[in-house]
C-alpha positions as CSV (number, residue, x, y, z in Angstrom):
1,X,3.0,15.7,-7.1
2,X,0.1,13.6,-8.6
3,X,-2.7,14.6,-6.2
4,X,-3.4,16.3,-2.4
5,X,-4.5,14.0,0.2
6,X,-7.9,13.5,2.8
7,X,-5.1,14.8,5.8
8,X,-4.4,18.6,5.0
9,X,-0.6,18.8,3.8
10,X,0.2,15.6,2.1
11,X,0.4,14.6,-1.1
12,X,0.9,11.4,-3.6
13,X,4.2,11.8,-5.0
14,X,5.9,9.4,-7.8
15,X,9.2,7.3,-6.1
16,X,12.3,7.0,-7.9
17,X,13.4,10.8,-7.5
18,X,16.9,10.9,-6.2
19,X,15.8,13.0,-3.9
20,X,13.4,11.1,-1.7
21,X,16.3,8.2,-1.3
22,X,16.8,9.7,2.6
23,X,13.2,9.9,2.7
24,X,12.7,6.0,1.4
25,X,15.3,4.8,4.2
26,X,13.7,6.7,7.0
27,X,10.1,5.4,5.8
28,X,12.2,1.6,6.2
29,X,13.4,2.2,9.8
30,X,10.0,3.5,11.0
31,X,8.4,0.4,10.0
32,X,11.4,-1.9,11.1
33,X,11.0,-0.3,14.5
34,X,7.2,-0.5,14.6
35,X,6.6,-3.1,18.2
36,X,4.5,-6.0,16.8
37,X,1.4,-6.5,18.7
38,X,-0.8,-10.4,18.8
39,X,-4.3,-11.4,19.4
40,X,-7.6,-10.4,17.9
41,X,-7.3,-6.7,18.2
42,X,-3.7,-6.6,16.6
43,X,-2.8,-5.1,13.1
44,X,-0.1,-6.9,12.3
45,X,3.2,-4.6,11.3
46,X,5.1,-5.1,7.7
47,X,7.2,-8.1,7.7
48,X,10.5,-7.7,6.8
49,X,10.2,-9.2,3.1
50,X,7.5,-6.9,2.3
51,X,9.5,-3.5,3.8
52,X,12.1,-4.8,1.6
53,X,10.2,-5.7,-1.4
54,X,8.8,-2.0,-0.9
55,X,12.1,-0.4,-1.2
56,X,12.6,-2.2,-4.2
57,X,11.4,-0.1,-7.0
58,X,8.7,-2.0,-9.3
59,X,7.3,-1.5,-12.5
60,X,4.5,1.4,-10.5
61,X,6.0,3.0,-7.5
62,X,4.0,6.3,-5.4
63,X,4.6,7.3,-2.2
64,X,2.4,9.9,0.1
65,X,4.4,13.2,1.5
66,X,3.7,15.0,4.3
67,X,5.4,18.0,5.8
68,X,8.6,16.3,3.8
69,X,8.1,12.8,5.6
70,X,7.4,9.9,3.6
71,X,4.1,8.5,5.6
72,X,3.1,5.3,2.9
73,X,4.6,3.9,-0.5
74,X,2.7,1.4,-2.8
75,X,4.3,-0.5,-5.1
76,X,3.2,-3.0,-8.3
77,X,6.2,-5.2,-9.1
78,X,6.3,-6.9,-12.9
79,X,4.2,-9.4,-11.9
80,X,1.4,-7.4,-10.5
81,X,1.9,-8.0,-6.8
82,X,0.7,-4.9,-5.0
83,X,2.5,-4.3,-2.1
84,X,1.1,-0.9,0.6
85,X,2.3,0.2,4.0
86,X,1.5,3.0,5.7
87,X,3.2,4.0,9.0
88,X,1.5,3.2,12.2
89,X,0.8,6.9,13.4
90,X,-1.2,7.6,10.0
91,X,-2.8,4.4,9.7
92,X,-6.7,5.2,9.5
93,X,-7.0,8.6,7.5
94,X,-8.1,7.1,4.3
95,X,-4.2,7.3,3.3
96,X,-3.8,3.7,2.3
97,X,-7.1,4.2,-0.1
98,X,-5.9,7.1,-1.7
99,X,-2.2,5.7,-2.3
100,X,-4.2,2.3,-3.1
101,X,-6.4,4.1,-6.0
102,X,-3.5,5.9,-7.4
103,X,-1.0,3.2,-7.6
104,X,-3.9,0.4,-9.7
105,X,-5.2,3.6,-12.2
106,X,-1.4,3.7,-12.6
107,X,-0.7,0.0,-12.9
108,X,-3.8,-0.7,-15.1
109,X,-2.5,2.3,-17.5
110,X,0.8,0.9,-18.1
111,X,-0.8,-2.6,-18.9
112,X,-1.2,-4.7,-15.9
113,X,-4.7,-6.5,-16.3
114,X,-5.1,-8.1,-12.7
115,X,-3.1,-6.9,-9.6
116,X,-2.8,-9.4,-6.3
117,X,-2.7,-7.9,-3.0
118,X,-1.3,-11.1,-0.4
119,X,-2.8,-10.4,2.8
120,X,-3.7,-12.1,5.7
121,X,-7.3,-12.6,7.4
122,X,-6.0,-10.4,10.6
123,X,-5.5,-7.2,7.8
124,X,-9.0,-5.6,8.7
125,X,-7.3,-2.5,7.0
126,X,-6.6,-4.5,3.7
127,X,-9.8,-6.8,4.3
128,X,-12.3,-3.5,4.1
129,X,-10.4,-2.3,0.9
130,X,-11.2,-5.4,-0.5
131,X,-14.4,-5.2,0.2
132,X,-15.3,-0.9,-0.7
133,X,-13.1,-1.7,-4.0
134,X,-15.3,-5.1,-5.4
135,X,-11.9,-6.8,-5.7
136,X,-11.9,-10.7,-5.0
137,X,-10.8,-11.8,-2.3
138,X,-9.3,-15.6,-2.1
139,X,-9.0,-17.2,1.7
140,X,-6.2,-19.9,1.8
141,X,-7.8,-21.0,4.9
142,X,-4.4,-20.9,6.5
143,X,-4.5,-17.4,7.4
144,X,-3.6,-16.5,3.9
145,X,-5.8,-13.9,1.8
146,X,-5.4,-12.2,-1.8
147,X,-7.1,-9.1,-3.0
148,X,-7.3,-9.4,-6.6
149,X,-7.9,-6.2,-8.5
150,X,-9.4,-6.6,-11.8
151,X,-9.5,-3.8,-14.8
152,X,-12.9,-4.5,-15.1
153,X,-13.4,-4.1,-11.1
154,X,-12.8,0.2,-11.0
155,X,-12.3,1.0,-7.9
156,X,-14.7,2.5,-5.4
157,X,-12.0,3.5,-2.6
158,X,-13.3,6.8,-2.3
């Protein structure tokens, strides 16, 4: 357990236990399920390369608990891409923050200098981090966004 959560009863756990391996495959099939929804109002669900990249372990791995379900998992890979999902049902709670703070203290510790969150401009979630965290954000102008977190950029997702 690294640290309790803004929603009573969860917590930001490190992945990689055997024990949470269930708990990492049910987190998969929630978002695989998750209905995808269009237009300006829509957050777009976790594409299938990024629910896979996620169940890939990286070099930084955390995950948020509660009541023994897995509800969000953040991972840095070797080459500092960030990648965060939190399921649909816990989506607004500050949860992704949290998980988000945790995971680039961790990554910056163990020597990553810059991490890159790829995004795109219909993200409002991932847009406002950007933005509460002074990160710089790059637009592609194709729909394309990165977050980049810089050690010197500490983080203000509180």
């Amino acid at each position: 357990v690294v640290s309790s959560c803004v929603v009573s009863s969860c917590v930001v756990v490190a992945l990689g236990h055997p024990s949470l391996t269930n708990c990492l495959a049910e987190f998969a099939d929630q978002l695989r399920g998750e209905r995808r929804y269009f237009g300006r109002s829509a957050v777009p669900k976790p594409s299938r390369s990024m629910i896979e990249r996620l169940m890939t372990l990286g070099s930084v791995n955390f995950g948020v608990m509660s009541d023994d379900q897995l509800i969000a998992i953040a991972r840095v890979d070797d080459s500092s891409e960030l990648d965060i999902a939190v399921l649909a049902d816990w989506r607004g709670n500050g949860i992704g923050s949290l998980l988000l703070r945790h995971t680039i203290e961790r990554a910056e510790f163990v020597g990553h200098e810059r991490i890159v969150l790829h995004s795109s401009r219909r993200s409002r979630p991932v847009a406002a981090i950007g933005q509460r965290s002074d990160a710089t954000a790059v637009d592609y102008g194709d729909g394309r966004v990165d977050i980049i977190f810089a050690r010197q950029h500490r983080l203000g997702l509180a």
